[in-house]
VEXDODREN-340775 format. One record per residue: residue in one letter; x, y, z of N, C-alpha, C in turn. Coordinates in pm, whole numbers. Each point is the difference from the previous one (the first is absolute). Last residue first. Layout:
FIVO:A:X:Y:Z:X:Y:Z:X:Y:Z
...
END
This chain:
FIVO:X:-3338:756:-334:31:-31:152:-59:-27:1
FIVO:X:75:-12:-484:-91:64:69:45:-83:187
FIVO:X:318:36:-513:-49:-65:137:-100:90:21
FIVO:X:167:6:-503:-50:119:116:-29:-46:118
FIVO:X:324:-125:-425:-48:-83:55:-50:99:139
FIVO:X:317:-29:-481:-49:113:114:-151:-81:64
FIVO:X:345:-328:-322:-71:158:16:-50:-9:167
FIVO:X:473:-215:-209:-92:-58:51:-111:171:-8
FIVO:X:407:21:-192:-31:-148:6:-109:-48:30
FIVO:X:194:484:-231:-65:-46:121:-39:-162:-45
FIVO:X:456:356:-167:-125:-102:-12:-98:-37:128
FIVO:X:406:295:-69:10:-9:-108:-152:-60:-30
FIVO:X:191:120:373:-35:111:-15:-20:-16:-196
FIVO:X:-176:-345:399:80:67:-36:42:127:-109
FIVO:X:-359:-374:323:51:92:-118:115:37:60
FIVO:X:-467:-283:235:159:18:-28:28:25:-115
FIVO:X:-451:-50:391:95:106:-152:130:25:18
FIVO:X:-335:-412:259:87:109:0:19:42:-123
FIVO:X:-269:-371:118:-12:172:21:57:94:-18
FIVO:X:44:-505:107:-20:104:102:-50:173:-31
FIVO:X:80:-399:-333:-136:-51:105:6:85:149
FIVO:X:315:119:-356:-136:44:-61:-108:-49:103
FIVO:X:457:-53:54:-21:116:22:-166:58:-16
FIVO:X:233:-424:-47:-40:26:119:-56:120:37
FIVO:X:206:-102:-449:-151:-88:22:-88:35:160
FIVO:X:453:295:-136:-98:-4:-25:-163:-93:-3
FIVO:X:427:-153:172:-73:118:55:-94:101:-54
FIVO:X:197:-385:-222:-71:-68:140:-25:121:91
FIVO:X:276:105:-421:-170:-65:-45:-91:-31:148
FIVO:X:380:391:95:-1:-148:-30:-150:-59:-54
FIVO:X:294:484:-80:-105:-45:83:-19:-173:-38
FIVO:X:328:522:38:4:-180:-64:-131:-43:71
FIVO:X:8:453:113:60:14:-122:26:-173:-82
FIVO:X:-360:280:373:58:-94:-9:81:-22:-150
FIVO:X:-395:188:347:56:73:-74:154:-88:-29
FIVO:X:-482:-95:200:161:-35:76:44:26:-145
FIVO:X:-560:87:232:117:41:-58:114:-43:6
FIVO:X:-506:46:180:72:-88:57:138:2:-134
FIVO:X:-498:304:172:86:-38:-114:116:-78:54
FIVO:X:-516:89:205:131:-10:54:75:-53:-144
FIVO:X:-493:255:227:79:-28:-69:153:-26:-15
FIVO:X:-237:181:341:-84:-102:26:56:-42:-174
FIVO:X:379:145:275:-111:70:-2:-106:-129:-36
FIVO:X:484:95:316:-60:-91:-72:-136:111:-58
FIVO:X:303:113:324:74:-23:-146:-81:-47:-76
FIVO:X:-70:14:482:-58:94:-66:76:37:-141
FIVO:X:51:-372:313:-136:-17:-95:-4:131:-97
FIVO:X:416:-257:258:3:152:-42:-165:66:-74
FIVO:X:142:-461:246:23:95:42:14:142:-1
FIVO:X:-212:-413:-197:-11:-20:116:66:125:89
FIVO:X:-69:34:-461:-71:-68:26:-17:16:167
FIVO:X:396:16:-311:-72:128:66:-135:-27:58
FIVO:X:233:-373:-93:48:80:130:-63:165:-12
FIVO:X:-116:-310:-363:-67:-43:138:56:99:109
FIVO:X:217:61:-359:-138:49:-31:-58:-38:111
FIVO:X:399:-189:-50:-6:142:65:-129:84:-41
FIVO:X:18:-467:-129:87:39:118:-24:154:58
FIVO:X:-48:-103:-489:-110:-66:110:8:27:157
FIVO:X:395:43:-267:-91:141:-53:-129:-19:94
FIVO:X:296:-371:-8:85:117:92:-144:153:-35
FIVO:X:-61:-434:-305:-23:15:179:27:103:86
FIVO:X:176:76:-431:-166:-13:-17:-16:-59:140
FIVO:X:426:-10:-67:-55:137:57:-85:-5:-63
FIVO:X:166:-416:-70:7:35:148:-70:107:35
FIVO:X:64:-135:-477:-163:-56:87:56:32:127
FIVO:X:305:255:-356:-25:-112:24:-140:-19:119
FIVO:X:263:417:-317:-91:-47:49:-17:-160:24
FIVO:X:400:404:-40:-30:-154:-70:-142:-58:108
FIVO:X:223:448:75:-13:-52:-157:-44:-105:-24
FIVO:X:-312:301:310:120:-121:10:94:39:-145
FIVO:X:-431:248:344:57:43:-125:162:-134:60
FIVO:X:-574:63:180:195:-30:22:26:43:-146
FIVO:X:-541:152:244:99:-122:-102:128:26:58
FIVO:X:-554:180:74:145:-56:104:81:-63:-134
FIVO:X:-431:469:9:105:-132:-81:120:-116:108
FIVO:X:-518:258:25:70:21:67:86:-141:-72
FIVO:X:-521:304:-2:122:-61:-96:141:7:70
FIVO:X:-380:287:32:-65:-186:102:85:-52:-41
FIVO:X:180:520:35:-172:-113:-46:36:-67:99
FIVO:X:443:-6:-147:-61:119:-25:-160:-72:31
FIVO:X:534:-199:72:-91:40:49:-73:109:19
FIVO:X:478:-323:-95:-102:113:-21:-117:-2:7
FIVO:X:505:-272:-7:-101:3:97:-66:119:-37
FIVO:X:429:-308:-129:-80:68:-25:-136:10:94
FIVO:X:389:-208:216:60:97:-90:-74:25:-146
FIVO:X:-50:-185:517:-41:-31:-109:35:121:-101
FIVO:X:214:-198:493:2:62:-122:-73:-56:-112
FIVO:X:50:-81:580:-25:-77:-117:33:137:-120
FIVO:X:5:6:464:136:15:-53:-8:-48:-160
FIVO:X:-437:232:232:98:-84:70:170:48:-56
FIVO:X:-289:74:-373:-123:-76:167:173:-53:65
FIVO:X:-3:379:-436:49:-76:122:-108:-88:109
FIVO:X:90:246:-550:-66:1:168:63:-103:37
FIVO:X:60:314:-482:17:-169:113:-71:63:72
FIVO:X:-138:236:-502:96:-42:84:-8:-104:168
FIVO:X:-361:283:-406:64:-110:18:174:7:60
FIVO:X:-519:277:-140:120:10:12:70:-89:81
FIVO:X:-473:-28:-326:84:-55:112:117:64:15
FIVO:X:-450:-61:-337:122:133:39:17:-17:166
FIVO:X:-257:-247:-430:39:17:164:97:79:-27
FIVO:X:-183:-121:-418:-98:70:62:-15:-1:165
FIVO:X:328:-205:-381:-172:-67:62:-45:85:81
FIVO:X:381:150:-131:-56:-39:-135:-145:-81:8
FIVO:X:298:110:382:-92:126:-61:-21:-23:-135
FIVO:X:247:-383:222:-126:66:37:-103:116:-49
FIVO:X:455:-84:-177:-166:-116:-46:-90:37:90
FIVO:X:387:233:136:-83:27:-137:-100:-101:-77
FIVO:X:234:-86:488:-118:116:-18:-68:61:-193
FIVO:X:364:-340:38:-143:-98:56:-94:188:17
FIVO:X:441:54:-96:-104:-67:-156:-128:-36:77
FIVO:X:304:246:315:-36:56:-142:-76:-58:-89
FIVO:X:157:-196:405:-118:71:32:-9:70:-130
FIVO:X:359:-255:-55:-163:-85:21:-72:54:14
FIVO:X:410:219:-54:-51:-39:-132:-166:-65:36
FIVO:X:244:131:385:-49:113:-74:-73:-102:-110
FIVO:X:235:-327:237:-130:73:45:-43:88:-47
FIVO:X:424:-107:-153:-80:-93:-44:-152:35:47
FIVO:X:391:271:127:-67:26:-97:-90:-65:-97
FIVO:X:176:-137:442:-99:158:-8:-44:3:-138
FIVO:X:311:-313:59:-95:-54:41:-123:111:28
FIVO:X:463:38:-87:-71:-18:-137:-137:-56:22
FIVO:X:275:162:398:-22:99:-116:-103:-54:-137
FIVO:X:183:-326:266:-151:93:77:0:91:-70
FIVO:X:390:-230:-117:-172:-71:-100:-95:98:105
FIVO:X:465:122:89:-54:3:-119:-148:-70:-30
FIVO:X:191:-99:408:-36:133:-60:-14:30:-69
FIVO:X:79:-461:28:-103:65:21:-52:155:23
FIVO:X:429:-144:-118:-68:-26:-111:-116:34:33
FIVO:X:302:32:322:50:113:-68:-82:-22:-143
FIVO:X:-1:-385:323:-97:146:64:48:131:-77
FIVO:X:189:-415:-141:-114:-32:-18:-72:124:47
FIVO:X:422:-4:55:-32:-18:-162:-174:36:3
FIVO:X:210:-125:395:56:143:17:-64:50:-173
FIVO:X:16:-458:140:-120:57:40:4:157:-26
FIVO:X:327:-272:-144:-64:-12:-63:-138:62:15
FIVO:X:416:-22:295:-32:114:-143:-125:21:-82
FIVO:X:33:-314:350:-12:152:34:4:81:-89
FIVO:X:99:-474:-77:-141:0:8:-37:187:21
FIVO:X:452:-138:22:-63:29:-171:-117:38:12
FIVO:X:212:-120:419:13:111:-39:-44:43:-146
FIVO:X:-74:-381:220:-89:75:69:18:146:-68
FIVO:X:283:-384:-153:-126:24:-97:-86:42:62
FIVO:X:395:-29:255:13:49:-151:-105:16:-61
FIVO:X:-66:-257:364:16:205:80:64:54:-159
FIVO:X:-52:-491:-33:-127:53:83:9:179:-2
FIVO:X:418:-234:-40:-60:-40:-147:-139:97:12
FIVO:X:186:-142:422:95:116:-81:-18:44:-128
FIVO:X:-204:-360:188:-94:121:82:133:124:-35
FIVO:X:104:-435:-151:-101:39:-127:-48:116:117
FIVO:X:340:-220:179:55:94:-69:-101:38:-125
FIVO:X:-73:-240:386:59:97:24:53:71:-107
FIVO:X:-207:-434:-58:-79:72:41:46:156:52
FIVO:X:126:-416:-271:51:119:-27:-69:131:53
FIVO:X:-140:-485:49:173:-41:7:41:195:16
FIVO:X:-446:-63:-90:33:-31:157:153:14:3
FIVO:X:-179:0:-407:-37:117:50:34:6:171
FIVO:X:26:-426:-281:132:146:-36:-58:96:81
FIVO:X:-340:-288:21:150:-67:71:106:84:-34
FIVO:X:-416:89:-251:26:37:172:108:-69:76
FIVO:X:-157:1:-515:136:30:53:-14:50:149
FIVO:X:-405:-71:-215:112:-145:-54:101:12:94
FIVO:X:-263:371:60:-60:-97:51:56:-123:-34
FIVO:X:57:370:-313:81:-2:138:-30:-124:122
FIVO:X:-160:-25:-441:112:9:-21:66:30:156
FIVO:X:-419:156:-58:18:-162:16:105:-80:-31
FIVO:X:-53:471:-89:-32:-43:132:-3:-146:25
FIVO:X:63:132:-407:112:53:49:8:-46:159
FIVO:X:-384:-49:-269:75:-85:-65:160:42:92
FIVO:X:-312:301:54:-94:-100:37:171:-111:-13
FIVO:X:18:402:-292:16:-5:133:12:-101:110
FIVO:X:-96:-14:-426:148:-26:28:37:29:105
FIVO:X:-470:106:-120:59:-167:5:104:-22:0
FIVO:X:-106:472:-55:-84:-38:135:70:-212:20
FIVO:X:103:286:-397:126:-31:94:-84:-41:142
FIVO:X:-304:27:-347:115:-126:-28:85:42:101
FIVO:X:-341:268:-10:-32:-141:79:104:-61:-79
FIVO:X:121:374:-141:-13:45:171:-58:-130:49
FIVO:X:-30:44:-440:184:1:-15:-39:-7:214
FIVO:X:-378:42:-194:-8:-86:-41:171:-40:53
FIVO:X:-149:421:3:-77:-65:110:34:-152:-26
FIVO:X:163:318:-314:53:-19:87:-42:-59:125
FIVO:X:-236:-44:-391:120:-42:-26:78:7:164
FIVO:X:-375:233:-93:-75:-102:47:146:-92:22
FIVO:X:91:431:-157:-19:-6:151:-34:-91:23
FIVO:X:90:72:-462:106:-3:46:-46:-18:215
FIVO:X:-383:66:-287:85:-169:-38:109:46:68
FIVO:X:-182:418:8:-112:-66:58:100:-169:-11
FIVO:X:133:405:-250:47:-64:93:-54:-78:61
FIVO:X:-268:333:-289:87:-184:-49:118:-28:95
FIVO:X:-237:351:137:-60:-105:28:47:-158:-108
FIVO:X:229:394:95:30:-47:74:-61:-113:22
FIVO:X:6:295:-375:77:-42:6:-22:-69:118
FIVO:X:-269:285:-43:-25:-126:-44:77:-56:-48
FIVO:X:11:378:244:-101:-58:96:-19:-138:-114
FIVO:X:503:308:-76:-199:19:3:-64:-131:54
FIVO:X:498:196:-17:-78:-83:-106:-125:11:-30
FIVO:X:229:205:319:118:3:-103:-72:-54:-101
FIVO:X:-222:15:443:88:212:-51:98:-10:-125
FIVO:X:-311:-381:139:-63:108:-30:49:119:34
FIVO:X:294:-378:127:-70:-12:-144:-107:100:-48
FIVO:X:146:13:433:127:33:-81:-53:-32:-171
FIVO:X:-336:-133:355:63:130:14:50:49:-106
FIVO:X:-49:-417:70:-128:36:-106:47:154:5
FIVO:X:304:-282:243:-7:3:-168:-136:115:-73
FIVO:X:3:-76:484:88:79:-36:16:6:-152
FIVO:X:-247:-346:186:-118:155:-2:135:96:12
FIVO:X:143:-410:-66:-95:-16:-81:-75:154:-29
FIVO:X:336:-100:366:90:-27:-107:-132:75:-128
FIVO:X:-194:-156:392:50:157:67:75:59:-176
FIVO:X:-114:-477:115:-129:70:-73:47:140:13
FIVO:X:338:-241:106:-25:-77:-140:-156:117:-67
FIVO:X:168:-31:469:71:58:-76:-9:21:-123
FIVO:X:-237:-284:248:-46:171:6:35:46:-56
FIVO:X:185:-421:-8:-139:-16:-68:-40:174:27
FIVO:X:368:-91:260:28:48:-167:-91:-7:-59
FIVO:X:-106:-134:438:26:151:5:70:49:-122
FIVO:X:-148:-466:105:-94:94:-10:48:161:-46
FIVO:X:345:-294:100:-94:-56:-148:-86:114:-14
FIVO:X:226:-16:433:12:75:-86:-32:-3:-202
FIVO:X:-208:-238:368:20:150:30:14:66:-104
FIVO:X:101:-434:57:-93:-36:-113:-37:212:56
FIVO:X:377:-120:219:16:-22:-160:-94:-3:-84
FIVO:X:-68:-17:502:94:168:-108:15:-2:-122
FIVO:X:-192:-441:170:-129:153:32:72:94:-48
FIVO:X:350:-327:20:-129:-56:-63:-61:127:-28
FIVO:X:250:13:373:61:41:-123:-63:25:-144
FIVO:X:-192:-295:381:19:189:39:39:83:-143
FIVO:X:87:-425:63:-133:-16:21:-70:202:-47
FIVO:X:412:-195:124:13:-30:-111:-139:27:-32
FIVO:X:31:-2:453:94:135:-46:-6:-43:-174
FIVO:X:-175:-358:220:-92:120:32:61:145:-64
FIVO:X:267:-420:4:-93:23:-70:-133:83:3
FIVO:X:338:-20:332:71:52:-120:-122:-26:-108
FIVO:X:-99:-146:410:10:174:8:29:48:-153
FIVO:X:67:-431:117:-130:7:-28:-25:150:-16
FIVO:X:449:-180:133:-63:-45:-159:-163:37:-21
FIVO:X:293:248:368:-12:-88:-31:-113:-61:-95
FIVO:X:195:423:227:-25:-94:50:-29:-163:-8
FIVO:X:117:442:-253:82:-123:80:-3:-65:49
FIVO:X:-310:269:-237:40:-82:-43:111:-73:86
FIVO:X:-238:372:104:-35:-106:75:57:-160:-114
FIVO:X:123:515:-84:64:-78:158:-60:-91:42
FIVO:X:-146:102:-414:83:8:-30:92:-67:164
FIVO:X:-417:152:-57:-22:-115:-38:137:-27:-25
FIVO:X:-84:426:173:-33:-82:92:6:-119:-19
FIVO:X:82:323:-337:102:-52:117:-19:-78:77
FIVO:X:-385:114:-259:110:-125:-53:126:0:30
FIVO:X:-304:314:160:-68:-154:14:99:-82:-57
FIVO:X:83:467:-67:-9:-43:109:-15:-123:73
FIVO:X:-117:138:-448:126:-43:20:84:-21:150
FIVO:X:-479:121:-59:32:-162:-54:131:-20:-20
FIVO:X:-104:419:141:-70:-89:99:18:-131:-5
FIVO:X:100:367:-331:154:-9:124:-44:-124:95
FIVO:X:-390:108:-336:162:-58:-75:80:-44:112
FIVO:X:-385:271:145:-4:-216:-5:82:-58:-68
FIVO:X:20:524:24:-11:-73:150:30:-162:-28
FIVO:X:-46:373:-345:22:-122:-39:43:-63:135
FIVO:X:-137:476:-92:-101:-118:-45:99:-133:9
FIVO:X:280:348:88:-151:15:128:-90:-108:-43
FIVO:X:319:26:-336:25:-43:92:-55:9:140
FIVO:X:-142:264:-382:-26:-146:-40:68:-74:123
FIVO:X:20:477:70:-118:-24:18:-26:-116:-39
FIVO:X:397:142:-91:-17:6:153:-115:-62:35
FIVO:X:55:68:-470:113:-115:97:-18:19:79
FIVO:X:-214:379:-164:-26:-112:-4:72:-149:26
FIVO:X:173:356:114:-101:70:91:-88:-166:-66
FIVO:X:374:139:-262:42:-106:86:-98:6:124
FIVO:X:-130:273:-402:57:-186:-20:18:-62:106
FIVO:X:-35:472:39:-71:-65:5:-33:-163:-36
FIVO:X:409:278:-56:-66:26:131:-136:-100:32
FIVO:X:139:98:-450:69:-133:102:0:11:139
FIVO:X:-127:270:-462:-122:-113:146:74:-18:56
FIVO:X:237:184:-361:-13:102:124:-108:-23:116
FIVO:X:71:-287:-422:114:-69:92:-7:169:144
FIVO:X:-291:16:-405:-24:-74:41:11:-76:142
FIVO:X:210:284:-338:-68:82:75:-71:-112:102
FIVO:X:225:-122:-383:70:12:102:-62:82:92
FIVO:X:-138:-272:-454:-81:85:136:64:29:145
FIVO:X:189:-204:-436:-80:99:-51:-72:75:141
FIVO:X:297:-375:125:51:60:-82:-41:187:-60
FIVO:X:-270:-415:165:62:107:80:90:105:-53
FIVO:X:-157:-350:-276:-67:118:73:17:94:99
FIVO:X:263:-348:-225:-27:50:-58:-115:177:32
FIVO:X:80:-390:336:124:78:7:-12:110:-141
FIVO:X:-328:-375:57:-74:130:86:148:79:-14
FIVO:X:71:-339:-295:-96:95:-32:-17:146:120
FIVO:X:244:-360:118:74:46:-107:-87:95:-27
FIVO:X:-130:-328:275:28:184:88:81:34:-112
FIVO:X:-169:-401:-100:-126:99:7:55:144:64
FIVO:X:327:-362:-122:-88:71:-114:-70:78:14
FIVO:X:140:-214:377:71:70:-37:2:59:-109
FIVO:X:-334:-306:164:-4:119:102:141:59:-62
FIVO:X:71:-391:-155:-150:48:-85:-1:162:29
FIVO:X:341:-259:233:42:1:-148:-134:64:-39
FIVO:X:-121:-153:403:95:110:22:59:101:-148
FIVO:X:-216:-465:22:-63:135:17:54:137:-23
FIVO:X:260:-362:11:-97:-20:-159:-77:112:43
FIVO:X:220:-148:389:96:88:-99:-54:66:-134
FIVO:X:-197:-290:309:-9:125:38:70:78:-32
FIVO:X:-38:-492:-134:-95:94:-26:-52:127:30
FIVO:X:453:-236:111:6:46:-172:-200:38:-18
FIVO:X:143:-129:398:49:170:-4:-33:-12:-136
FIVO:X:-82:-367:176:-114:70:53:40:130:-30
FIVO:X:269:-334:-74:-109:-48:-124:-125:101:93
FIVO:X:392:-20:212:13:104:-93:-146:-26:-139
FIVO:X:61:-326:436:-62:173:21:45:78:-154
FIVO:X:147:-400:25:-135:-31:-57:-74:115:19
FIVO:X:500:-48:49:-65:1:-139:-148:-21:-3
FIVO:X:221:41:384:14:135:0:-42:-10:-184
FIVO:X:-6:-409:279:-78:104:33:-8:141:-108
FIVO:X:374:-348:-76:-159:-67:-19:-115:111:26
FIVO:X:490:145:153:-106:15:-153:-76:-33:-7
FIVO:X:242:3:377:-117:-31:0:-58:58:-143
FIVO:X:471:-21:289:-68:-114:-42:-132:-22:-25
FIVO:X:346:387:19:-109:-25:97:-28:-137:24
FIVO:X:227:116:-433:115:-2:130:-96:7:143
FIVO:X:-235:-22:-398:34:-73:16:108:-33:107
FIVO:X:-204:386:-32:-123:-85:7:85:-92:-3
FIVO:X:186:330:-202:7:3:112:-78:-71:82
FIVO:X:32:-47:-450:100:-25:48:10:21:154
FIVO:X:-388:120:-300:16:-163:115:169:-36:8
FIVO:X:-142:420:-85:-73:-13:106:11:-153:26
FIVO:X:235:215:-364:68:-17:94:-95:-52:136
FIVO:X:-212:-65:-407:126:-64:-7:100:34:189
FIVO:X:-364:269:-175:-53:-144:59:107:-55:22
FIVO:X:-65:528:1:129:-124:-34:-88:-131:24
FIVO:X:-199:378:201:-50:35:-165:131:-107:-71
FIVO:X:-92:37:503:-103:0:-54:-18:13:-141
FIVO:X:380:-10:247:-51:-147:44:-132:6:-128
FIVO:X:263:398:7:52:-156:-70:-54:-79:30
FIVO:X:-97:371:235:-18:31:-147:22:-147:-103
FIVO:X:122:16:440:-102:-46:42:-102:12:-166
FIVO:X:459:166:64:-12:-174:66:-171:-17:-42
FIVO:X:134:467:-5:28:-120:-126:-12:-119:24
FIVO:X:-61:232:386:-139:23:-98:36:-43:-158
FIVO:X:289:-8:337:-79:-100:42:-104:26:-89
FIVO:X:329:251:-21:69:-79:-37:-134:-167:-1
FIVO:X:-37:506:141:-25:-16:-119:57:-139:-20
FIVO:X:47:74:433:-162:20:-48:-4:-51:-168
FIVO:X:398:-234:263:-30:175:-54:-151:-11:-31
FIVO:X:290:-337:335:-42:15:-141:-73:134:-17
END
């Protein structure tokens, strides 16, 4: 069979439902191959979204072909995201391993299902990024076409899609337990679903191949989220009468991505879009760690800061019994609050 011939084959499995369970049915394992697609049609829906959104970024490029003379350097970054991603190959590594210990027998196999499980709730996690990566790209593209308040009446269309994301989260769930019914088929058709297995290893690849060509893009957009923070948070400052020059540090491997220090006066905060009560602990956290390992960051006055574009009622309430100054570039939630060491 022909390269190109296999790559229509494989074109068809993935975008034909109809023919995918024709071929599924001559296998004998539609039952299967219809409950996995209830896992493509929510990675398709994405995909369908993420294809609107590169409509736009394609509009732009377009205008900024100069842009495309990086590419040398583009792929220096790909080089450099796949150096970062050791514990990706590590866990797929791991799940060959769960894969050859499935033959052994029925207990193995639910360990390997087990497994799958963790990739799948993985990869949940990893469109939920996607989803926030999607959010701080819009704001981008919207403040070169629309403006900074057009985007904030978007605000309902995002709670919406979080809402559309825990509903397919339960069809998920609901799917899985669906399989667990049908383990007696799954045994009957055990050789020919690990043929089924290495098809949807290969989508899963694309999909990852998607996913690390998006996160380049968001680190880019992720610089220019930090500028903006160290920009507004230093201009309130000098409206109160500190004058702090502000950017990261490092304890360790840790990253606090505002950090300044003038005097007796010394700022720690994060910059998020969506402020929730975790990184008010996480902020605590690494305050202590300079503490124990970096003291000389610290002064005998301490500003505590999380520069933040959605902010939750329950992180703000938390925010206030810790102290912290949280704003944005439109509003401050919580006030300026002077720790003494």
């Amino acid at each position: 069979m022909s390269v190109d011939l296999k790559k229509e084959f494989l074109n068809l499995l993935e975008r034909d439902v109809e023919f995918r369970y024709m071929v599924a049915g001559y296998l004998g394992f539609s039952e299967i191959i219809k409950k996995i697609d209830g896992i493509y049609v929510e990675i398709k829906n994405l995909r369908e979204e993420q294809n609107k959104l590169w409509r736009e970024i394609k509009e732009l490029r377009e205008e900024q072909r100069k842009l495309w003379e990086n590419q040398n350097r583009l792929w220096e970054e790909v080089k450099a995201l796949r150096e970062g991603q050791n514990k990706l190959w590590e866990n797929q590594n791991r799940l060959w391993e769960e894969i050859k210990a499935l033959r052994e027998g029925q207990n193995k196999l639910w360990e390997e299902i087990k497994n799958l499980r963790e990739e799948q709730n993985k990869l949940w996690e990893e469109v939920k990024n996607l989803r926030e990566g999607q959010n701080r790209m819009w704001e981008e593209i919207k403040a070169l076409r629309e403006g900074q308040n057009r985007l904030w009446e978007n605000q309902n269309k995002f709670w919406e899609e979080v809402k559309s994301l825990r509903e397919g989260q339960n069809k998920l769930w609901e799917e899985v337990r669906a399989l667990r019914e049908g383990q007696n088929k799954l045994w009957e058709s055990q050789n020919r679903l690990w043929e089924e297995v290495r098809n949807l290893r290969l989508g899963r690849e694309r999909l990852w191949s998607e996913v690390r060509s998006i996160k380049v893009t968001l680190d880019r957009l992720v610089v220019s989220e930090e500028e903006e923070a160290w920009e507004v948070v230093g201009y309130r400052l000098r409206e109160l009468g500190i004058n702090v020059k502000l950017n990261r540090v490092f304890i360790d491997d840790v990253e606090i991505n505002i950090y300044g220090a003038s005097d007796d006066t010394c700022v720690f905060g994060e910059t998020v879009v969506r402020l929730g009560s975790s990184l008010i602990y996480e902020l605590e956290e690494k305050i202590g760690l300079a503490r124990e390992k970096k003291p000389t960051l610290l002064r005998p006055k301490l500003i505590k800061v999380i520069y933040a574009l959605v902010v939750t009622p329950q992180a703000i309430e938390l925010a206030k019994e810790h102290g912290i100054w949280v704003l944005s570039i439109r509003q401050e939630y919580t006030p300026l609050i002077i720790h003494s060491l």
